[in-house]
C-alpha positions as CSV (number, residue, x, y, z in Angstrom):
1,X,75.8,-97.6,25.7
2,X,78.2,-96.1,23.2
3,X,77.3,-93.3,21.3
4,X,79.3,-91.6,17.7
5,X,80.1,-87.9,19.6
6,X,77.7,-86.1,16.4
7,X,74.8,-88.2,17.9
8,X,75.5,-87.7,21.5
9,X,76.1,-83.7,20.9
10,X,72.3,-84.0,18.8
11,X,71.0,-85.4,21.5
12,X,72.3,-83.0,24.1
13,X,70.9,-80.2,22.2
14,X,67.7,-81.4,20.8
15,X,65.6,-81.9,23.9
16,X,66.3,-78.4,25.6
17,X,65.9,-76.8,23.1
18,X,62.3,-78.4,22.4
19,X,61.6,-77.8,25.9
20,X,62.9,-73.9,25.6
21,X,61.2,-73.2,22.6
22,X,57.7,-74.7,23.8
23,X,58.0,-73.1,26.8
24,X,58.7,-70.0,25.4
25,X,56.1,-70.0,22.8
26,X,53.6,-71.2,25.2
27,X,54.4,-68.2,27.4
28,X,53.9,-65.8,24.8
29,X,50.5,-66.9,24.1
30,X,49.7,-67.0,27.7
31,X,50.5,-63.7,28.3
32,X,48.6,-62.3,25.0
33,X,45.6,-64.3,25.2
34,X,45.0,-65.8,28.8
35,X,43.2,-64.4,31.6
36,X,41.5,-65.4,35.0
37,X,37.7,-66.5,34.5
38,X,34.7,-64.8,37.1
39,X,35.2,-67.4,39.6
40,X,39.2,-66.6,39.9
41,X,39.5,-62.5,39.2
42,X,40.1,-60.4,42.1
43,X,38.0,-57.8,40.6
44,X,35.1,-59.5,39.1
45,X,34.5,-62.1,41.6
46,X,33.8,-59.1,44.1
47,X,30.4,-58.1,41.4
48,X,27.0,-58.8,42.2
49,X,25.7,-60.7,45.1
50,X,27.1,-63.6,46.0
51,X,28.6,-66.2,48.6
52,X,32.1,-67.1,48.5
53,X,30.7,-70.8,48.9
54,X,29.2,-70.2,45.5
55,X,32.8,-70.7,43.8
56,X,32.8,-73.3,41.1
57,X,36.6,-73.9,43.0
58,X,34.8,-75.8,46.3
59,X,32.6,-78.0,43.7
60,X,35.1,-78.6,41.3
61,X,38.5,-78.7,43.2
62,X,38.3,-82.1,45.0
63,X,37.7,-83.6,41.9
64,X,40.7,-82.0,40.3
65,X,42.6,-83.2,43.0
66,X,41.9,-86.9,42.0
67,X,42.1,-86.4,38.3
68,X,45.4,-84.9,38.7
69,X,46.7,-87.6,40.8
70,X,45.5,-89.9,38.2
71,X,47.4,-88.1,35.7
72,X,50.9,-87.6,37.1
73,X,51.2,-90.9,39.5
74,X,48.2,-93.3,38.0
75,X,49.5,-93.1,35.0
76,X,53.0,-92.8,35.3
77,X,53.5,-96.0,37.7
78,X,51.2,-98.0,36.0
79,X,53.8,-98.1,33.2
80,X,57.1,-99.0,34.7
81,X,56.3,-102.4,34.6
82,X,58.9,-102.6,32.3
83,X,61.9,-103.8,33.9
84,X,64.5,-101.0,32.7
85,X,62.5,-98.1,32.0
86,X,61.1,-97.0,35.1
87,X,62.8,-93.9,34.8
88,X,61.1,-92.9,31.4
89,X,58.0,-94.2,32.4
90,X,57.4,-92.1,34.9
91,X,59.9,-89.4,33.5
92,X,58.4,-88.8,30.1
93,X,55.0,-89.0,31.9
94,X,55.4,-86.3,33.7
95,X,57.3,-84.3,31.1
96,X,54.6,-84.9,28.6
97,X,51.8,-84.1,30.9
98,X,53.4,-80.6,32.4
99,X,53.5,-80.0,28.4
100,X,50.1,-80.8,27.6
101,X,47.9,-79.3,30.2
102,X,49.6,-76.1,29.2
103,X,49.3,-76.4,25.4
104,X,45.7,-77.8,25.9
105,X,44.8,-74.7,28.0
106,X,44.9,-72.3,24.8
107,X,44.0,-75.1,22.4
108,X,40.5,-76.0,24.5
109,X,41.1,-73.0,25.1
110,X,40.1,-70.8,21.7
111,X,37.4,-73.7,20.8
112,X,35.7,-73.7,24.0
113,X,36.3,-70.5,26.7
114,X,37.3,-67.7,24.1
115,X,35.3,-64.3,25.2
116,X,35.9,-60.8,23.9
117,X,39.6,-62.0,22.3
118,X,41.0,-64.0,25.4
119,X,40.9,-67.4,26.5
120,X,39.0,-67.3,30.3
121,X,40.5,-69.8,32.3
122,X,39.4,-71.6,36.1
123,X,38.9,-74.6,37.5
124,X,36.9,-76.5,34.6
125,X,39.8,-75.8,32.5
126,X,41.7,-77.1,34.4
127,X,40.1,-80.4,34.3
128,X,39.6,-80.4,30.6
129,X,43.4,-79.9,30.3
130,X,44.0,-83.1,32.3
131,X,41.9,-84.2,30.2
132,X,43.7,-84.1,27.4
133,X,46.9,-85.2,29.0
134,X,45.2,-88.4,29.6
135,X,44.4,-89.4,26.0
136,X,48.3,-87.8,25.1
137,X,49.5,-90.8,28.1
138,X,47.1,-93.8,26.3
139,X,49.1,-93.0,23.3
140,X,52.2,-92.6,25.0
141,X,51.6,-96.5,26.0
142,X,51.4,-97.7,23.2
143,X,54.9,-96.8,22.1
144,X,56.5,-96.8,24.9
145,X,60.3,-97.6,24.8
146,X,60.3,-97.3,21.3
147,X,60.7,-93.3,21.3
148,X,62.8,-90.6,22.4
149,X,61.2,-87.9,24.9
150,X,62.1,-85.3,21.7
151,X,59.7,-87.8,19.4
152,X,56.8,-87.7,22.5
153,X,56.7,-83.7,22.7
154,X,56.1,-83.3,19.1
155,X,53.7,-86.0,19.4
156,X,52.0,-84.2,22.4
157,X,52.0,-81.0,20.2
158,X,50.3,-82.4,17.2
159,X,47.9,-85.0,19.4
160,X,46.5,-82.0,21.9
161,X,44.9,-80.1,18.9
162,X,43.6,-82.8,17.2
163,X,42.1,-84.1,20.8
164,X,40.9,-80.3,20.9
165,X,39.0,-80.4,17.8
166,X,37.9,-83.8,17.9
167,X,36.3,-82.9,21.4
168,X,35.0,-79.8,19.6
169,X,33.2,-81.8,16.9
170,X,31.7,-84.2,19.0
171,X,30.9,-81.2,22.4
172,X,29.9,-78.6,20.5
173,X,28.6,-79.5,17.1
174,X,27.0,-82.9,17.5
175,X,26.5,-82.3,20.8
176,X,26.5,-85.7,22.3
177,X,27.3,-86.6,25.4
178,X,30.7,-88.1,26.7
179,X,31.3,-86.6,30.2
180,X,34.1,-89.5,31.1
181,X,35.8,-89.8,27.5
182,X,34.9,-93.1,26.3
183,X,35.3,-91.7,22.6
184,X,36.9,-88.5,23.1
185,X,39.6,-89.9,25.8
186,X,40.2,-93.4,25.2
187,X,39.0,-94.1,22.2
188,X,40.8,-91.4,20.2
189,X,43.9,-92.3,22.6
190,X,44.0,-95.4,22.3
191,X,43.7,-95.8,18.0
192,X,45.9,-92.9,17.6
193,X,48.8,-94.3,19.3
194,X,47.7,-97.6,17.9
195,X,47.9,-95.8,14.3
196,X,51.3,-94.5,15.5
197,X,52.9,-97.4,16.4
198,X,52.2,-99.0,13.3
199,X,54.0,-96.2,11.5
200,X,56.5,-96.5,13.4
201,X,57.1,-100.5,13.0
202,X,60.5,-101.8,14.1
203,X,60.8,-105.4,12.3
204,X,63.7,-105.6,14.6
205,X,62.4,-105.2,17.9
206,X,63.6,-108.4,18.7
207,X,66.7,-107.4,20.0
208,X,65.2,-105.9,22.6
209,X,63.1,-108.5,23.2
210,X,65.1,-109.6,26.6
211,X,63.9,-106.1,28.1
212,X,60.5,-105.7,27.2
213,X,59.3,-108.3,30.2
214,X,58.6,-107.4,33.9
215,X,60.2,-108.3,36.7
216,X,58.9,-109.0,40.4
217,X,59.5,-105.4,41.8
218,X,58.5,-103.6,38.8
219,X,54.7,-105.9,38.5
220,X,54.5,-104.2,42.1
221,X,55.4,-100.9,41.6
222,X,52.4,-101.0,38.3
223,X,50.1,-102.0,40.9
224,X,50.6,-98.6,42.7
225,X,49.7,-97.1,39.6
226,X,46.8,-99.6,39.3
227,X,45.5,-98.4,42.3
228,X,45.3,-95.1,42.1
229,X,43.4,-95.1,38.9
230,X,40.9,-97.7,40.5
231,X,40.7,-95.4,43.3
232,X,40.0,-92.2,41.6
233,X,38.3,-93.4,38.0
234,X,34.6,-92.2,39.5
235,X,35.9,-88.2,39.9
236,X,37.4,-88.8,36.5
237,X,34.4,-89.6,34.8
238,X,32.1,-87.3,37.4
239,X,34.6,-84.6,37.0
240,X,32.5,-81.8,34.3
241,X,29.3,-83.3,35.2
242,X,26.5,-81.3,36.0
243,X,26.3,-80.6,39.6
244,X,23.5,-81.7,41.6
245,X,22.4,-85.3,40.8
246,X,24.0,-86.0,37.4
247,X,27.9,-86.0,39.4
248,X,26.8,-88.6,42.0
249,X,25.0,-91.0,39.5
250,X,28.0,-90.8,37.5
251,X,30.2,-91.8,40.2
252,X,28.1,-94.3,41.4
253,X,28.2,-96.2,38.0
254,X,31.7,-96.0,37.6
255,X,32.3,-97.4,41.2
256,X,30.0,-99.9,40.4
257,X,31.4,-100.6,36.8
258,X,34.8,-100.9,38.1
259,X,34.2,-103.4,41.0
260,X,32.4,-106.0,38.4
261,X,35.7,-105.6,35.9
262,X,37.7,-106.2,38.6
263,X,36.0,-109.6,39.6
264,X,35.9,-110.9,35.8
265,X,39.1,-109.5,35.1
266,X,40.3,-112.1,38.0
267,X,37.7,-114.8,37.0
268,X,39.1,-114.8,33.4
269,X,42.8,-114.8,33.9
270,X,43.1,-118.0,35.8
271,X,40.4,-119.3,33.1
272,X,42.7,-118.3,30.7
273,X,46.0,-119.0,32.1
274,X,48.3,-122.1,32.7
275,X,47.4,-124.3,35.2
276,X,44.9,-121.9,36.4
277,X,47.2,-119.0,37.6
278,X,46.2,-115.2,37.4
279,X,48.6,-113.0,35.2
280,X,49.7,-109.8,37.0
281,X,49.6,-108.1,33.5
282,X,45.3,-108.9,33.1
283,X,44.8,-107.5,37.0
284,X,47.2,-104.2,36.1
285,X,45.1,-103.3,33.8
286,X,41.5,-105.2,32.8
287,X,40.6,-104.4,36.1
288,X,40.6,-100.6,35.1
289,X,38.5,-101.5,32.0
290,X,35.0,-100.7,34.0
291,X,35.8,-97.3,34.8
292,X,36.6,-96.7,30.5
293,X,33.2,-98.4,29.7
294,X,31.1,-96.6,31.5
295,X,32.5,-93.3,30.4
296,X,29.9,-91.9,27.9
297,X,26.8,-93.2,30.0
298,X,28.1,-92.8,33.5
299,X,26.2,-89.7,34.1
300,X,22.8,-91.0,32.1
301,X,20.4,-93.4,33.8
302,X,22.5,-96.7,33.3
303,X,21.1,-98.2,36.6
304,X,23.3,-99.9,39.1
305,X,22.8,-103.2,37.4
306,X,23.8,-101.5,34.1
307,X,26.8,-100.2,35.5
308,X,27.8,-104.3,37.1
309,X,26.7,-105.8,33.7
310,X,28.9,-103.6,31.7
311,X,31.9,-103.5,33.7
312,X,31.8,-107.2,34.2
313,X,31.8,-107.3,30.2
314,X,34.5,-104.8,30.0
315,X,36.7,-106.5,32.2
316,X,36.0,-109.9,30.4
317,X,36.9,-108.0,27.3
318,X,39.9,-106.4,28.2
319,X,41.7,-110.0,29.8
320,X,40.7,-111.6,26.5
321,X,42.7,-109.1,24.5
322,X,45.8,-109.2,26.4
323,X,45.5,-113.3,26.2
324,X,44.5,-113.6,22.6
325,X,44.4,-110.0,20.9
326,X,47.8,-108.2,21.4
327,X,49.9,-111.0,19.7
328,X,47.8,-111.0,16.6
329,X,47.8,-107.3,16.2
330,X,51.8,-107.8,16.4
331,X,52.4,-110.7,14.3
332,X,49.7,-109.8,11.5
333,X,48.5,-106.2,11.7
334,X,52.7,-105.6,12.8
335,X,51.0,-102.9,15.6
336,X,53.5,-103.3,18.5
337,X,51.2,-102.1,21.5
338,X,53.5,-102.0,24.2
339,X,50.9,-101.6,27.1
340,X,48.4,-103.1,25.6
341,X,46.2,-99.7,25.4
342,X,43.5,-101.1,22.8
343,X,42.6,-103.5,25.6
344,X,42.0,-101.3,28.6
345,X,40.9,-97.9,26.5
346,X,40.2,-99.3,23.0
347,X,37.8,-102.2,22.8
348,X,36.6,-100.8,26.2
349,X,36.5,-97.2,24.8
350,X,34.4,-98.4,22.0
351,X,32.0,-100.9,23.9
352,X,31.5,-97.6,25.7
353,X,30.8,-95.2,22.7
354,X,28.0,-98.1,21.5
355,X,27.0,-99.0,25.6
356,X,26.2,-94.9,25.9
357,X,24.3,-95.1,22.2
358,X,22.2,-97.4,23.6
359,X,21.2,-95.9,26.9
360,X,20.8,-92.3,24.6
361,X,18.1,-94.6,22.6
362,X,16.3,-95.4,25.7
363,X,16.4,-92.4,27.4
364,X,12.5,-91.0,28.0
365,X,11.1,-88.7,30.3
366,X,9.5,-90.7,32.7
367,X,12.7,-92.0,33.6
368,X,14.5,-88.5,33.6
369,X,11.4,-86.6,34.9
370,X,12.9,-83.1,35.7
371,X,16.6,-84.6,34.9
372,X,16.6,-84.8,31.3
373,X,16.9,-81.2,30.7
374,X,20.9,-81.3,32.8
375,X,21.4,-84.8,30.6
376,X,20.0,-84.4,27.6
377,X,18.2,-80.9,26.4
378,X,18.0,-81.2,23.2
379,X,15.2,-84.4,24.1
380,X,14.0,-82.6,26.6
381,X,13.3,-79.2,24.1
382,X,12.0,-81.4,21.5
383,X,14.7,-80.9,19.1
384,X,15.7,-84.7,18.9
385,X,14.5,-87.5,19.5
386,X,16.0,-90.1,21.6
387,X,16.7,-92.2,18.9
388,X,18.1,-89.4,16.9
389,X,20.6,-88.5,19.8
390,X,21.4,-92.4,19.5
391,X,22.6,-91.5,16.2
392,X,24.4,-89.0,16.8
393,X,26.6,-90.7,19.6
394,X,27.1,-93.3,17.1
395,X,28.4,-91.0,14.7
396,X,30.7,-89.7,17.3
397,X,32.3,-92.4,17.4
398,X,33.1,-92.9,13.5
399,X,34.0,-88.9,13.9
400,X,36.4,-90.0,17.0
401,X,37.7,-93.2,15.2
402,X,38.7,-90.8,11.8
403,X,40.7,-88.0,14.0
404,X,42.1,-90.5,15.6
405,X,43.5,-93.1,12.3
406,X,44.6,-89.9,10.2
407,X,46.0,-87.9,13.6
408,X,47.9,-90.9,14.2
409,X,49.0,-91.6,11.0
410,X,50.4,-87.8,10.4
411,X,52.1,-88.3,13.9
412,X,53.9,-91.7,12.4
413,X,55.2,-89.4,9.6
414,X,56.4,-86.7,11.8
415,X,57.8,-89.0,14.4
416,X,60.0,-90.9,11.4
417,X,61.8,-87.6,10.8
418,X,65.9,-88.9,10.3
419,X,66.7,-85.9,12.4
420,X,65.0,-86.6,15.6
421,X,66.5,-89.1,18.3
422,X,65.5,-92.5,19.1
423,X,66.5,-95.6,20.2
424,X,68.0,-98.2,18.3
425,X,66.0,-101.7,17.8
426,X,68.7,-102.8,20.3
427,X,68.5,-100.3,22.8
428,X,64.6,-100.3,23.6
429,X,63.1,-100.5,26.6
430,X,66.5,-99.1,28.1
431,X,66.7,-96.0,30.5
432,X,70.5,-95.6,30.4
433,X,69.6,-94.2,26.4
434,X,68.7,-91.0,28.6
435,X,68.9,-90.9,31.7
436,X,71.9,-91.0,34.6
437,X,71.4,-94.8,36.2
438,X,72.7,-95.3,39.5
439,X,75.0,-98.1,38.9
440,X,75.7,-97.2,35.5
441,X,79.0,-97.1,35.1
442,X,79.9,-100.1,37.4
443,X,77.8,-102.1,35.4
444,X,79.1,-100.9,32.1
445,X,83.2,-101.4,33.9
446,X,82.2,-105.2,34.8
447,X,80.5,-105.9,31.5
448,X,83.8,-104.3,29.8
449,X,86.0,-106.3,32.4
450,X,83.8,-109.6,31.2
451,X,84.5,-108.9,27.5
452,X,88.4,-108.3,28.0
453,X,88.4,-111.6,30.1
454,X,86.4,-113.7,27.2
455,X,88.9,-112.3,24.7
């Protein structure tokens, strides 16, 4: 892996000194505009009368605890199923992520928390900053390989306050309902590093071609990766739900919703396959599809069936992309989707958006009784109908679907920079670009021995 000395001295510098000057700016506006919320200050906690039971941290915490699992090893493992860049993908996803939760907290931060000049932070921040993270990792999948960890901060940077505003839009203004991020996660995730890649096109991928495949051992460690988000997808979505009996009925369709995408994510790969044999790629990551489909309409009355239907059709979804889909967004669209994300977050994402439009339509109050004032209040005040919030979830979507194409698009732009590091079209899929291999130099000694011999 031989580098010119200019280019290897670029590349020494250019990453810490990202990392120093986001950190350090991110300090600085810590310290000026952040401060503990009611639930975490020593001084206000201790006004009025109340139980220390009554902290939002023993409601909200264990579901922290699985979303931020999800996040750092979900997510990480479930892309080193590329068979020489295990290091970066679980590298780069942890880098990215320590970034974005921090530059999320002050973005969400001023659009969502801001009282008397500061930015009140706790637990539910803390969620919405993982949160974000998330939808920075669906891009991240989409190009990975193809991109330096330089390239994937400034990405992170740009993508975390577009997320923040699109979630804004959609939260605050429109005010429809998305507790697990079918259009503000997935969705927006998934088309803006969809958009991105495009941008960023290599016609000669090719000659990395030989590592962009799997191998035994890394199929295996994806599955751990797998598993974990199966595990913990229904605290995902439950997560900011309402407490009482909206954060149960969301959990309950998601773990519903996930078991029926994992049976017709099986049923369709050997449908689909040669000689009736399941692809390791489909189960990876169709099987996840349910918990993405449900994620707008989760915490509304979907019903249990509701919840098997639409992860069954998710799942279904999702296995037909990776068969039939992916190649034709490469070969004619030229959108190189490395993990495949607009199978598991965007078709899924945007069945979701439409699935969650349709149960908004539907929603009345004999069904909600008491209940639709936690789900839906502006229904249950009067102030819209159902079919009008059906509207407005579907508008939502074009909203999400627009951040997304034009935050994606800038991000292409910026990421093309000349000055900023990245792999050649050779080098791809390759963790020796930037990061100390065991083995390295042995191999590099034998393939030099091998040439010399040749010659």
């Amino acid at each position: 892996m031989a580098w010119s000395p200019r280019r290897s001295a670029g590349r020494r510098l250019q990453l810490p000194l990202l990392c120093l000057l986001l950190q350090g700016a991110t300090a600085i506006l810590f310290a000026v505009f952040v401060r503990y919320n009611r639930e975490t200050d020593a001084a206000l906690w201790h006004w009025g009368n109340h139980s220390n039971a009554d902290n939002e941290f023993y409601f909200r915490y264990p579901s922290f605890q699985d979303v931020h699992a999800m996040i750092f090893v979900g997510f990480g493992f479930l892309m080193v199923f590329l068979q020489r860049y295990g290091f970066s993908s679980v590298g780069f996803t942890f880098l990215l992520a320590a970034f974005a939760l921090q530059w999320s907290t002050l973005i969400q931060g001023f659009f969502h928390s801001f009282r008397g000049g500061y930015i009140l932070v706790g637990m539910e921040s803390m969620i919405n900053a993982d949160f974000s993270a998330a939808a920075v990792l669906i891009s991240f999948g989409a190009i990975l390989g193809k991109t330096g960890p330089v390239q994937l901060l400034l990405m992170a940077l740009l993508e975390v306050v577009l997320f923040g505003l699109n979630e804004f839009v959609l939260l605050s203004l429109l005010e429809v309902k998305d507790a697990g991020g079918s259009m503000t996660i997935h969705t927006f995730g998934a088309y803006f590093g969809l958009i991105l890649s495009r941008v960023l096109y290599r016609p000669h991928l090719e000659k990395s071609k030989h590592r962009q495949g799997s191998t035994y051992h890394s199929d295996l460690f994806a599955m751990i990766g797998t598993i974990f988000l199966w595990i913990f997808w229904p605290s995902f979505n439950s997560a900011p739900t309402a407490l009482g009996d909206g954060q149960p009925r969301t959990a309950l369709n998601t773990y519903y919703s996930l078991a029926a995408s994992t049976l017709s994510t099986f049923a369709l790969s050997a449908l689909v396959g040669g000689d009736g044999r399941l692809d390791m790629v489909h189960v990876q990551n169709a099987a996840l599809a349910g918990g993405v489909v449900v994620g707008t309409s989760a915490e509304m009355m979907l019903t249990p069936f509701g919840a098997l239907a639409a992860g069954f059709l998710a799942g279904a979804i999702s296995t037909l992309g990776y068969k039939f889909v992916t190649p034709i967004l490469e070969s004619k669209l030229k959108v190189q989707d490395t993990c495949g994300v607009h199978n598991l977050h965007g078709m899924p994402g945007v069945l979701g958006a439409l699935l969650g439009s349709l149960v908004a339509g539907l929603a009345t109050s004999e069904a909600y009784g008491d209940g639709l004032e936690s789900v839906f209040p502006l229904i249950a005040e009067g102030q819209r109908s159902a079919t009008s919030q059906a509207m407005h979830q579907l508008f939502g979507l074009f909203v999400t679907l627009i951040f997304a194409s034009v935050g994606g698009g800038l991000g292409g732009l910026l990421l093309r920079l000349p000055i900023l590091d990245s792999p050649p079209d050779s080098q791809c899929y390759e963790d020796q670009i930037y990061w100390e291999v065991p083995g390295e130099h042995e191999h590099l000694a034998q393939g030099s021995q091998e040439t010399e011999t040749q010659a």
